[in-house]
C-alpha positions in Angstrom: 24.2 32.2 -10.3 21.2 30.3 -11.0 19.0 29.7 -8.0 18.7 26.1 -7.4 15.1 25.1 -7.5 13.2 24.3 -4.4 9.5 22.8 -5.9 8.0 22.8 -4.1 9.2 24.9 -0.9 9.6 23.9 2.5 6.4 25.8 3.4 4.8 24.2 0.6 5.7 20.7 1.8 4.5 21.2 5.3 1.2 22.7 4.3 1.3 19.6 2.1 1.3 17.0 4.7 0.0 19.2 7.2 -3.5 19.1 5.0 -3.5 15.3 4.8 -3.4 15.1 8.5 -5.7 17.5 9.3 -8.2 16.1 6.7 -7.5 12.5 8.2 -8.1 13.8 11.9 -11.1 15.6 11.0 -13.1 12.7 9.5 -11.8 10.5 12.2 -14.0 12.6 14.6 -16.7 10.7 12.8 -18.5 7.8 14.5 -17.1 4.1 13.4 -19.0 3.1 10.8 -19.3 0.3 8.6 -16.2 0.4 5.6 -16.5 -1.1 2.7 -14.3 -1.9 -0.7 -11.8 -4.3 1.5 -9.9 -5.0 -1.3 -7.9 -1.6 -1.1 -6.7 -2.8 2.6 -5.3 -6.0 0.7 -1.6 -4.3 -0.4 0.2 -4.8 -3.1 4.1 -6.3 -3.7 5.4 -9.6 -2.6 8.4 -7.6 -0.9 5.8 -5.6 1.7 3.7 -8.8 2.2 7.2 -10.2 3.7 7.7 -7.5 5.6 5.2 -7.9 7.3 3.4 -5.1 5.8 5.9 -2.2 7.6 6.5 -0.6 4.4 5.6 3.1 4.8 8.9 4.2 4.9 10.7 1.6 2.7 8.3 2.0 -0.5 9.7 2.4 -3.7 9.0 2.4 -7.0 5.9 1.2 -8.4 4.5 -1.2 -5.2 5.1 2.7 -4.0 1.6 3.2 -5.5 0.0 1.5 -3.2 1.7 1.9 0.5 3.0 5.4 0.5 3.1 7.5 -2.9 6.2 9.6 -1.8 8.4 6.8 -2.5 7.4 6.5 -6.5 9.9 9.2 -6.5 12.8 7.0 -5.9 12.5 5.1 -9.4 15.1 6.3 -11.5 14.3 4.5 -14.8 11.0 3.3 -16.0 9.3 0.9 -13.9 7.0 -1.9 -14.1 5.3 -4.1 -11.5 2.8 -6.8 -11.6 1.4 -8.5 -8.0 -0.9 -12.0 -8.0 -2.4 -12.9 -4.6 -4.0 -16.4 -4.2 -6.6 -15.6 -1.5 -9.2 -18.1 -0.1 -12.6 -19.1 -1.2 -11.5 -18.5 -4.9 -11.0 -14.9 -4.4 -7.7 -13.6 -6.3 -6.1 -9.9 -6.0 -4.1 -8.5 -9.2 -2.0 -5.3 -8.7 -0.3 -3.4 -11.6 1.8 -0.3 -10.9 4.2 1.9 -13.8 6.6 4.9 -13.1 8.0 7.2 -15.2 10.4 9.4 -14.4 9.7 13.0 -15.7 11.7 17.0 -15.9 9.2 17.4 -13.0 8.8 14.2 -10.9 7.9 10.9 -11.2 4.5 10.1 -12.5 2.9 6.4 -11.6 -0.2 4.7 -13.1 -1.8 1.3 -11.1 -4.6 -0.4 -11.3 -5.8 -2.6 -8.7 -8.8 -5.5 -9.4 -10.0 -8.5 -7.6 -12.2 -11.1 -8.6 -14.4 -13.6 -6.2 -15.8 -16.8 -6.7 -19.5 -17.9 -7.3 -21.1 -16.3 -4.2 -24.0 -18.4 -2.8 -27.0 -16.3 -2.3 -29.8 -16.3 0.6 -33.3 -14.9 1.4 -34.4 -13.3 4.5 -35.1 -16.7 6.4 -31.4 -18.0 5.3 -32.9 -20.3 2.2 -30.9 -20.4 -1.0 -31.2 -18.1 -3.3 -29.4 -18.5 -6.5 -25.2 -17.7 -7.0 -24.5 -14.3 -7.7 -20.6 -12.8 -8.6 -18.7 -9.6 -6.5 -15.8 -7.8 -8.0 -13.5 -4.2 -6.8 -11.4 -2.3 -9.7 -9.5 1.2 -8.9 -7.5 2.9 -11.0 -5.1 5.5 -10.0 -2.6 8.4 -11.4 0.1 9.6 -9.2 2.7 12.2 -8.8 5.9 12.4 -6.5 8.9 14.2 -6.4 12.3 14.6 -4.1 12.4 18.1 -2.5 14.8 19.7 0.0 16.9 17.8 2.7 16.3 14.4 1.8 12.7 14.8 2.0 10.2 13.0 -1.0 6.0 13.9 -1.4 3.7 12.3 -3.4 0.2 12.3 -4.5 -2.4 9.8 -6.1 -5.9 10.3 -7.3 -8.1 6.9 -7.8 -11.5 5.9 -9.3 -12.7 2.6 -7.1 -15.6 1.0 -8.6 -17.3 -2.0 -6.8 -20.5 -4.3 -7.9 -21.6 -7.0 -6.0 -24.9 -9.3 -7.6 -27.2 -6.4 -9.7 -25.4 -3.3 -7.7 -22.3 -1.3 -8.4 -21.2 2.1 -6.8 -18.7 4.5 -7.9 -16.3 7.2 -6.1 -12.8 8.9 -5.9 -10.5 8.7 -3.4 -6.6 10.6 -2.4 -4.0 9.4 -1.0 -0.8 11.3 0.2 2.9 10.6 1.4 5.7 12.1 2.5 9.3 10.3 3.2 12.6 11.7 4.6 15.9 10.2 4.2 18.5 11.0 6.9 22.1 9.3 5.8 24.5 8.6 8.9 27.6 7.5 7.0 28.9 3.9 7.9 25.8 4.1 10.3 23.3 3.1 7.8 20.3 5.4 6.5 17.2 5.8 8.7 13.7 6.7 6.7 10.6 8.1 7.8 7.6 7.9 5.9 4.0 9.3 6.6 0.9 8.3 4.8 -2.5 8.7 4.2 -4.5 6.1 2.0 -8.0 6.3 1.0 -9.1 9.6 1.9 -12.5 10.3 0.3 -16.1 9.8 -0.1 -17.7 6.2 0.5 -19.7 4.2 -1.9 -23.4 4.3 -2.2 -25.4 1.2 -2.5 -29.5 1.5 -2.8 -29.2 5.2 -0.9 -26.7 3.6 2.0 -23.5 5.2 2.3 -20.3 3.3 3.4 -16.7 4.7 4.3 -13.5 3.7 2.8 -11.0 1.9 4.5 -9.4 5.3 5.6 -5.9 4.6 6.8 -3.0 6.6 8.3 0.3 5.4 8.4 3.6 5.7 9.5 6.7 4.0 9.7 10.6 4.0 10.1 13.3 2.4 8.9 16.8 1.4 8.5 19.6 0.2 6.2 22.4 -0.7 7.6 25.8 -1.4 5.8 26.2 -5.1 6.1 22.5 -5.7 3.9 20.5 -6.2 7.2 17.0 -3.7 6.7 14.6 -3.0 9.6 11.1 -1.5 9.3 8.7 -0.5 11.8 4.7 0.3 11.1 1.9 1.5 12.6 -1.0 2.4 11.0 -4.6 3.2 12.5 -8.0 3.4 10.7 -10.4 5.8 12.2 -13.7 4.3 10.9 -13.0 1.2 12.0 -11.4 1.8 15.1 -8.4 -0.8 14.7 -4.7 0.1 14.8 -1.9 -2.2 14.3 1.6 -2.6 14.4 4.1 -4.2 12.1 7.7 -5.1 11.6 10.1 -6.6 9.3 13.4 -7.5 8.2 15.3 -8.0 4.9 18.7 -9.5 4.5 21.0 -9.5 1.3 22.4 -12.9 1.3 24.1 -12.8 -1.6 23.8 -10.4 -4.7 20.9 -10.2 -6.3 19.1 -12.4 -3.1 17.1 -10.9 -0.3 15.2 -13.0 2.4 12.3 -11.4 4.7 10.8 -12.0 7.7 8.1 -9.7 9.1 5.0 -9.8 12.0 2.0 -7.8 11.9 0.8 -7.4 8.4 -2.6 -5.1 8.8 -4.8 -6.8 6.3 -4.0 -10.2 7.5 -3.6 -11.0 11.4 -4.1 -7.7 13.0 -1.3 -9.0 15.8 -3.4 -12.3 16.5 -0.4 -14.5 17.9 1.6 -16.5 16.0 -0.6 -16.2 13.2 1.3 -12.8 12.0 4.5 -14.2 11.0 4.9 -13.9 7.2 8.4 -14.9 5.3 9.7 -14.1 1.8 12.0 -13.9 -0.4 13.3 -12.1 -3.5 15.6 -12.4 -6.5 17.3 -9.4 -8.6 19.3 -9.7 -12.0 19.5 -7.5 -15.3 16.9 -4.9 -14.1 14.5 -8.1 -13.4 13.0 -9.0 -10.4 10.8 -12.0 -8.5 9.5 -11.6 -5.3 7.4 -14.6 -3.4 5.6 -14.1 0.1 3.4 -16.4 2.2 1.6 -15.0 4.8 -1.5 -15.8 7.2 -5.3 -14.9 6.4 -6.5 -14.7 9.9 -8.4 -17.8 10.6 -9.1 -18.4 6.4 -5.5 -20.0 5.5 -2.9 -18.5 3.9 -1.9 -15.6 1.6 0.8 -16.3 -1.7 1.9 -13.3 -3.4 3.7 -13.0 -6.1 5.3 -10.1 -7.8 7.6 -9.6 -11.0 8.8 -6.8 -11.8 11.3 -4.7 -14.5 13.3 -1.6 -14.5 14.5 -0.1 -18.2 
């Protein structure tokens, strides 16, 4: 009898996950420094954004890209996602994620660029000096798979490039997830997910070195029969020193209809009152979907996300 295969092992896996964290704690050890390239805290996927951001352990597909690259491996057919955030000042935030299931795993491609408005310019003594323009691109290539006992990892190597006036800087960055699924019958199905986003060298600008929003996450979840989903999140970022909690709900109304609700949101309110809430909804018919989210920008107004996205 052919032995069933078990790519990779269980000792692989733990190793696996085992190295993120250790990696992760050991640069956490480092003094909080200044990050920079923001824009990768930003998310991506209407459906997160009303979730309040506690996605670690839902993610799927190709918003997977982004929050926890364990749960690419959950697409089944081809996949295609497209995210458009409205942000203040004139600053916009485009996300686009594919997966593509293969013999040996799913493999994901996503880019990730935002643009800013005319940026007004000052000396030394605060005069004005001239409009200048700031923009962040990263691309990324990913790999996850389902293993043993319910468990999914995953993988993703990115290029981030940021310019702001006359400078630009270059580097790469890892991330890496891991996701168990633990079915309980007419109980629902609890998840677990573990991730670690950003996990690299910073940028240099004119000799100066700057981290990148390291972040390590985890969350849980559950999905319960009657179309009532719970999430939980908390992530922390070492360089920065914050950590924050999140949680959501999502509700099948009807078929193909999902309503959210979610406080916390890490890139958003950071737990500041009221001001976390964030509400959503999504649609689903013939492999198609639109998701809509509105959420709060700390004390800058409000975040719109929208997401479309198509399964073939």
């Amino acid at each position: 009898m052919k032995k069933p295969e078990t790519w990779p092992s269980r000792r692989t896996a733990g190793m696996f996950i085992l190295s993120g964290l250790l990696a992760s704690g050991m640069l956490a050890e480092r003094a909080f420094g200044t990050e920079t390239a923001a824009f990768l805290k930003l998310g991506a996927g209407a459906r997160a954004s009303g979730l309040g951001e506690a996605y670690t352990a839902m993610a799927e597909g190709a918003d997977a890209l982004y929050w926890n690259q364990a749960g690419l491996s959950r697409a089944e057919k081809k996949e295609a996602g497209m995210t458009h955030t409205e942000l203040p000042s004139q600053t916009r935030h485009d996300f686009a994620g594919f997966a593509y299931p293969a013999k040996f795993g799913v493999m994901g491609m996503a880019a990730t660029y935002m643009s800013q408005g005319s940026l007004e310019g000052r000396d030394p003594l605060g005069r004005p000096a001239g409009k200048f323009g700031a923009s962040d691109f990263s691309m990324q290539v990913s790999m996850a798979r389902k293993v043993q006992f319910g468990a999914r990892l995953g993988m993703g190597v990115k290029y981030v490039h940021s310019s702001i006036a006359e400078a630009s800087a270059n580097t790469f960055a890892v991330d890496l997830g891991g996701q168990y699924d633990l079915s309980m019958g007419r109980l629902g199905t609890p998840y677990f997910g573990l991730a670690v986003q950003n996990l690299g060298p910073g940028l240099k600008y004119s000799g100066v070195t700057e981290d990148l929003p390291l972040t390590v996450a985890a969350g849980l979840g559950l999905r319960l029969p009657m179309g009532l989903g719970l999430a939980l999140d908390l992530k922390r970022r070492p360089y920065s020193g914050e950590t924050m909690a999140s949680f959501g709900s999502e509700f099948a109304l009807a078929r193909g209809l999902a309503l959210r609700a979610g406080y916390g949101g890490g890139s958003s309110s950071r737990l500041s009152g009221a001001a976390g809430f964030a509400t959503g909804l999504g649609l689903r018919a013939y492999g198609y979907g639109l998701d809509y989210s509105i959420a709060p920008f700390a004390e800058l107004g409000q975040v719109h996300k929208i997401s479309l996205g198509a399964r073939f």
